[in-house]
Backbone as JSON Lines, residues from 0, in Angstrom:
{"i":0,"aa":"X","n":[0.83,-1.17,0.0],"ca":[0.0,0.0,0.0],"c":[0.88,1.24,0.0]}
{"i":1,"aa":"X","n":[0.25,2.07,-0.93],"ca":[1.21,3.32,-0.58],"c":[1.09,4.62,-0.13]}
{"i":2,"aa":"X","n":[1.59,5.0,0.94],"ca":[0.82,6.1,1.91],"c":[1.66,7.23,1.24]}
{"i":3,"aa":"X","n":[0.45,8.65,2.04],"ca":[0.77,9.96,1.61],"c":[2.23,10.17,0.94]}
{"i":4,"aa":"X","n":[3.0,9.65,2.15],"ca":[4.63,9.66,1.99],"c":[5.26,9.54,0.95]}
{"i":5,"aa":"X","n":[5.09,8.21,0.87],"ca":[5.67,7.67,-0.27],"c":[4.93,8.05,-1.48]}
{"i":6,"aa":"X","n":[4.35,8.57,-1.47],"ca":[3.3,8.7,-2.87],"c":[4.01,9.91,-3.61]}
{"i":7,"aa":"X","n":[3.87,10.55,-2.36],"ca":[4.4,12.45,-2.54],"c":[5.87,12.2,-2.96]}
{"i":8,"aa":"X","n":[6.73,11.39,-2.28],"ca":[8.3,11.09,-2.81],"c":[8.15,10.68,-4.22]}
{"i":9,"aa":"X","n":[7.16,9.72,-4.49],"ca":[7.28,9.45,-5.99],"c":[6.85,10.43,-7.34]}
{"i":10,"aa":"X","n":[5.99,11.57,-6.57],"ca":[6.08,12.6,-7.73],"c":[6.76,13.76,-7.88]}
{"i":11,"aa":"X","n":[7.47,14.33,-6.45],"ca":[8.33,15.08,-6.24],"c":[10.09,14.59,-6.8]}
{"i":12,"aa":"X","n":[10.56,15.02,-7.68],"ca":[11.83,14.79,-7.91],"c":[12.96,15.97,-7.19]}
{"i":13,"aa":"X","n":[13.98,16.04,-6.73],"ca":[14.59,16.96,-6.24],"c":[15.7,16.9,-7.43]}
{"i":14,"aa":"X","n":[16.05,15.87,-7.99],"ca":[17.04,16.04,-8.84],"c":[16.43,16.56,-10.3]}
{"i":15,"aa":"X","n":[15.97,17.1,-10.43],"ca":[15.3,17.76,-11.58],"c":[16.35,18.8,-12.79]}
{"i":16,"aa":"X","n":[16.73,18.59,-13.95],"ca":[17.62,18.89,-14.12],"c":[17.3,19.57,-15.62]}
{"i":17,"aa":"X","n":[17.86,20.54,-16.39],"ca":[17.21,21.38,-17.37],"c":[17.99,20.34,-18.49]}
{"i":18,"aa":"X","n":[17.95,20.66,-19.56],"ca":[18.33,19.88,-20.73],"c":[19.87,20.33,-21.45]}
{"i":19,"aa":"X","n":[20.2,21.76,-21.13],"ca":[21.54,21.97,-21.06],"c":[21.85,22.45,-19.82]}
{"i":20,"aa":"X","n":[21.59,21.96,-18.62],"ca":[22.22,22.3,-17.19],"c":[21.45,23.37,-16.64]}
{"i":21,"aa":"X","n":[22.31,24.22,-16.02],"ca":[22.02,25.55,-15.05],"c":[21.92,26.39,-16.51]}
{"i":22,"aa":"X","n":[22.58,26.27,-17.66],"ca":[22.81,27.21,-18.7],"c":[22.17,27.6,-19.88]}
{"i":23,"aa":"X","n":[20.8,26.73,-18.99],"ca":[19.71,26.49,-20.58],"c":[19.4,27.89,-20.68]}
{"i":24,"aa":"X","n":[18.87,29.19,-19.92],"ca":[18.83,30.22,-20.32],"c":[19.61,30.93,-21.12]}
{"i":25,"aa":"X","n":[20.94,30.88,-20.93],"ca":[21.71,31.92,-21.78],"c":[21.96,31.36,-22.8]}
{"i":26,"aa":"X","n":[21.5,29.75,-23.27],"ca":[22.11,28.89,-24.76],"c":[20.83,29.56,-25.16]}
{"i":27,"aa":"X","n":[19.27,29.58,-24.52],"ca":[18.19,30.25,-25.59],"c":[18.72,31.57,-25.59]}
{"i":28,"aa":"X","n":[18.9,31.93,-25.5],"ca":[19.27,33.79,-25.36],"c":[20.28,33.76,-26.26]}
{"i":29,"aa":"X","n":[21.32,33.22,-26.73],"ca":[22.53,33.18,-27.36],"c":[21.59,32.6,-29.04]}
{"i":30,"aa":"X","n":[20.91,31.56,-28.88],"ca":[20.2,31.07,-30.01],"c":[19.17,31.92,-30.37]}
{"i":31,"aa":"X","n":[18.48,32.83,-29.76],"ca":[17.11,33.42,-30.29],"c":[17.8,34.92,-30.83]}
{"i":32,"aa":"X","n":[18.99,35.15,-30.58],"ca":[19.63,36.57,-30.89],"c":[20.41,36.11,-32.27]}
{"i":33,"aa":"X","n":[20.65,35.41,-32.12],"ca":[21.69,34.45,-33.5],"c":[20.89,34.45,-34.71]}
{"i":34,"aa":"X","n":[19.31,33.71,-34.28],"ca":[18.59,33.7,-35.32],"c":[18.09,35.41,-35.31]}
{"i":35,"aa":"X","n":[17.82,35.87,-35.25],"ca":[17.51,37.12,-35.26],"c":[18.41,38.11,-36.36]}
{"i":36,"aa":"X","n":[19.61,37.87,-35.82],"ca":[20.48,38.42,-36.5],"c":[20.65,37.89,-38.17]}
{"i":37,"aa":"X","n":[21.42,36.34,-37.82],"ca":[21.27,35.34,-39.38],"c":[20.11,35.65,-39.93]}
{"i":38,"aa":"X","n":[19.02,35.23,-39.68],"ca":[17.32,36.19,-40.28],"c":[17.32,37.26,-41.44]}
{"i":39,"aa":"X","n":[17.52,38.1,-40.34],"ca":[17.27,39.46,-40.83],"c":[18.29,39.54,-41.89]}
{"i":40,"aa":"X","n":[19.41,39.47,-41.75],"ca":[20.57,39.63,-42.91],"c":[20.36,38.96,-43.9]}
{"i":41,"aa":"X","n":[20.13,37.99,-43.98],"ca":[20.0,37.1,-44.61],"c":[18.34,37.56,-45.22]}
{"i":42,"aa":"X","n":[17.28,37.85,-44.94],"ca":[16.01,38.74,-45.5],"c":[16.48,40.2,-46.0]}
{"i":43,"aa":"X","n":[17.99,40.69,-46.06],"ca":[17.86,41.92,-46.79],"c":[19.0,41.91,-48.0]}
{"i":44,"aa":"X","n":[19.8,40.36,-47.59],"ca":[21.18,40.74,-48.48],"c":[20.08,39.55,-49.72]}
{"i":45,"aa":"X","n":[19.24,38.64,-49.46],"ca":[18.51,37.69,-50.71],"c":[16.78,37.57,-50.3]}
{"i":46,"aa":"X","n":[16.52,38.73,-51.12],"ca":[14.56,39.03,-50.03],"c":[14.76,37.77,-50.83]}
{"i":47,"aa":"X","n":[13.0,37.31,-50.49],"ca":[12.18,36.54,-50.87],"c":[11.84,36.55,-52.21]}
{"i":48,"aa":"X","n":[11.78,35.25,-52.88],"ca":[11.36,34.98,-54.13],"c":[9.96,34.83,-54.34]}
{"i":49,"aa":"X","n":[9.04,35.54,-55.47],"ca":[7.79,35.43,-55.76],"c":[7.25,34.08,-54.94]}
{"i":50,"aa":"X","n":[6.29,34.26,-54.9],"ca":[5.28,32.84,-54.11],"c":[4.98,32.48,-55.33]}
{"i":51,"aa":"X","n":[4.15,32.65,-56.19],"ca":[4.24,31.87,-57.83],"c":[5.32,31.51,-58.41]}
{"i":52,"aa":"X","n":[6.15,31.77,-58.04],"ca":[7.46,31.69,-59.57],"c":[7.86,33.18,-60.12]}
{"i":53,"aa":"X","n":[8.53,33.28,-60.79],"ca":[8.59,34.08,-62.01],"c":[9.59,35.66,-61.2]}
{"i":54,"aa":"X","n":[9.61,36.87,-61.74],"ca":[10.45,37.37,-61.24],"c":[9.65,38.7,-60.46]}
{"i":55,"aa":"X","n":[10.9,39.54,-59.54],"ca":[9.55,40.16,-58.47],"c":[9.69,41.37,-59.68]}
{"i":56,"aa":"X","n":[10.49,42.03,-60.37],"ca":[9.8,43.14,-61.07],"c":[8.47,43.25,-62.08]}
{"i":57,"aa":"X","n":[8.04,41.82,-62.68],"ca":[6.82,41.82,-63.38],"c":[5.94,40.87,-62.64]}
{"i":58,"aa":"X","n":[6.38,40.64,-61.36],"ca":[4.71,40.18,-60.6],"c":[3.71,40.57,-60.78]}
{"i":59,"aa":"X","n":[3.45,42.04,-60.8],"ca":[2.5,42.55,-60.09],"c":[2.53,43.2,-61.44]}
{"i":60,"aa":"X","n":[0.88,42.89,-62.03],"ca":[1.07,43.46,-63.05],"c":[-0.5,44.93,-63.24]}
{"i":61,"aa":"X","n":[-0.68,45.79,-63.81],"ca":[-1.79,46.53,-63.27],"c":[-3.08,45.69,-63.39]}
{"i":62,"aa":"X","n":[-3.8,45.84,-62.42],"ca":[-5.12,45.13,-62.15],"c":[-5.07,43.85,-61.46]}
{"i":63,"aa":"X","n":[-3.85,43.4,-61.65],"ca":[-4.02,42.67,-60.42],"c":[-4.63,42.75,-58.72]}
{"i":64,"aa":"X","n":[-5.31,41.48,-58.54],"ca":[-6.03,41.12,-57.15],"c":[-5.11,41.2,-56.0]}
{"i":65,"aa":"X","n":[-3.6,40.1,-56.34],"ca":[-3.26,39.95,-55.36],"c":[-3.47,38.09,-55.42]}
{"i":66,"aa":"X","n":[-3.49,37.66,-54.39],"ca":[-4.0,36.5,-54.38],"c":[-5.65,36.04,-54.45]}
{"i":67,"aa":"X","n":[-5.8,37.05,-54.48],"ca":[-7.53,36.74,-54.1],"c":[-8.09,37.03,-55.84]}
{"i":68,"aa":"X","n":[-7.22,37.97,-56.41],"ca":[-7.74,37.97,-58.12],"c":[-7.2,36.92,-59.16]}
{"i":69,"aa":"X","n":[-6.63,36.18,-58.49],"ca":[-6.18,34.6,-59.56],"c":[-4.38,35.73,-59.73]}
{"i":70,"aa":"X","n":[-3.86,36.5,-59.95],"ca":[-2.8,36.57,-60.55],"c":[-1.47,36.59,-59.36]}
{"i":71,"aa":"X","n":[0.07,36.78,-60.05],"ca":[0.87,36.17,-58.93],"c":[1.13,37.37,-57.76]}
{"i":72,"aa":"X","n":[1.63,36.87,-56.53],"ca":[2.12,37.31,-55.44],"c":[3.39,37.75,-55.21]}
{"i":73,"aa":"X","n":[3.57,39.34,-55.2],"ca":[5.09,39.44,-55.15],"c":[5.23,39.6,-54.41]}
{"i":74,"aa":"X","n":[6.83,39.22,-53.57],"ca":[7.34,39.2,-51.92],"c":[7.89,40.26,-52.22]}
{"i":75,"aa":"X","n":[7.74,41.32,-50.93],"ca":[8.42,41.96,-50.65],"c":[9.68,42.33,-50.3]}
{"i":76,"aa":"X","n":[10.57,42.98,-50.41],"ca":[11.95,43.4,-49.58],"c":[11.16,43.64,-48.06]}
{"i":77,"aa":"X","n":[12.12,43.62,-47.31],"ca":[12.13,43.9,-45.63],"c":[12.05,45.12,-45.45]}
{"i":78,"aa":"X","n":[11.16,45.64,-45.15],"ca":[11.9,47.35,-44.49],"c":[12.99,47.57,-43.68]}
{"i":79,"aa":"X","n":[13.91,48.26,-44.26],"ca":[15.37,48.44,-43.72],"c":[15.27,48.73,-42.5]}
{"i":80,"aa":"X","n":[14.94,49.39,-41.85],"ca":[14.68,50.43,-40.33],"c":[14.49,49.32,-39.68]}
{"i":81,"aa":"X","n":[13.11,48.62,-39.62],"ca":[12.65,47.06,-38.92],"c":[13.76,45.97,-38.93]}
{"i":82,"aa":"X","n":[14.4,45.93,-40.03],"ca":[15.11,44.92,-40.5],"c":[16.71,45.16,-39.43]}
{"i":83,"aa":"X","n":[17.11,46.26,-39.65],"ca":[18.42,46.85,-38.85],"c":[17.65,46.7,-37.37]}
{"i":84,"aa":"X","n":[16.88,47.3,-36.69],"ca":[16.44,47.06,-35.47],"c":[16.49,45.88,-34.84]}
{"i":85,"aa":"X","n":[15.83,44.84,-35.45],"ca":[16.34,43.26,-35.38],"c":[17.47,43.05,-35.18]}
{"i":86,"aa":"X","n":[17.96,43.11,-36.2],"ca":[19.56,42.67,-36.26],"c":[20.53,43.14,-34.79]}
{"i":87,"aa":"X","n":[20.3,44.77,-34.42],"ca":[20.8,45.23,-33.48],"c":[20.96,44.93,-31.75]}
{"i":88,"aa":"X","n":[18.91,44.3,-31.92],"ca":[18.8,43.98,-31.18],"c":[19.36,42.22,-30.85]}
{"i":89,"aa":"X","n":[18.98,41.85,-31.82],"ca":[19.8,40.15,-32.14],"c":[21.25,40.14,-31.57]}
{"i":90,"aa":"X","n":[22.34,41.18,-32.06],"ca":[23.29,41.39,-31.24],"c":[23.27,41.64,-30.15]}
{"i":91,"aa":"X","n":[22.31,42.43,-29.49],"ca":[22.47,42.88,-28.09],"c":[22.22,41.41,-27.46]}
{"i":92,"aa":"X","n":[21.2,40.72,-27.53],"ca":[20.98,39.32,-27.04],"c":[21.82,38.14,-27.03]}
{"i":93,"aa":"X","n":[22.73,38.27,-28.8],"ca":[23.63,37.43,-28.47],"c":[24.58,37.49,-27.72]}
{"i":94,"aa":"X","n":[25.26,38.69,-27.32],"ca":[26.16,38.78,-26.98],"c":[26.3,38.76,-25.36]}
{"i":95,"aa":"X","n":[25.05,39.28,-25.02],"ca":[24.37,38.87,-23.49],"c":[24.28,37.44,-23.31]}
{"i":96,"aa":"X","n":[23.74,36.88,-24.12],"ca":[23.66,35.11,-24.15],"c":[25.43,34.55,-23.91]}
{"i":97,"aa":"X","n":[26.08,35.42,-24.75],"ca":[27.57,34.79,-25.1],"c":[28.32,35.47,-23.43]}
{"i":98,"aa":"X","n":[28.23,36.4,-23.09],"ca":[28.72,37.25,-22.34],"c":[28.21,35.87,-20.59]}
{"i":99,"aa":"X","n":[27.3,35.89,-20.47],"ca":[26.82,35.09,-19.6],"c":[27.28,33.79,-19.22]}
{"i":100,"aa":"X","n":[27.54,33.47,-20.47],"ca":[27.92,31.55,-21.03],"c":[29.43,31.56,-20.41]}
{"i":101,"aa":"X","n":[30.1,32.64,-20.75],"ca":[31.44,32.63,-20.28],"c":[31.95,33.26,-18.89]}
{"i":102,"aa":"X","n":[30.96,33.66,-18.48],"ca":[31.01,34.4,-17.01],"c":[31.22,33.15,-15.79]}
């Protein structure tokens, strides 16, 4: 039979342990600033290619819907301002992530 005691010992673990140690915070913090950064650069030095195919200066041709009028979808470039903000901030995080890891 198994009383309060033992019951409570079997769902309570004390050795409970994160998946990269004490350091799982600053490896996400080091990884979510990384991607941030890789991202964004990487969205301004090769935008996005049409969602149909074909090339982004004659996507969009006059009278087109959009997606909703049958004709193709051109991707945008990133807005620079948004795009640099990211990135800046991506550094500030990685380097807090990196700064931490080695402390």
């Amino acid at each position: 039979m198994i009383t309060a005691a033992t019951g409570a010992g079997l769902l309570a673990q004390d050795d409970f342990e994160f998946f990269l140690g004490e350091d799982f915070w600053p490896w996400m913090i080091l990884a979510l600033g990384a991607a941030l950064v890789v991202g964004n650069v990487l969205a301004l030095v090769r935008p996005p290619a049409d969602v149909r195919g074909g090339s982004a200066g004659n996507a969009r041709k006059a009278g087109d819907k959009g997606s909703r009028g049958g004709g193709s979808v051109a991707a945008e470039r990133p807005p620079l301002a948004r795009s640099v903000v990211l990135i800046v901030l991506g550094l500030a995080a990685s380097a807090w992530g990196l700064a931490s890891l080695l402390a």
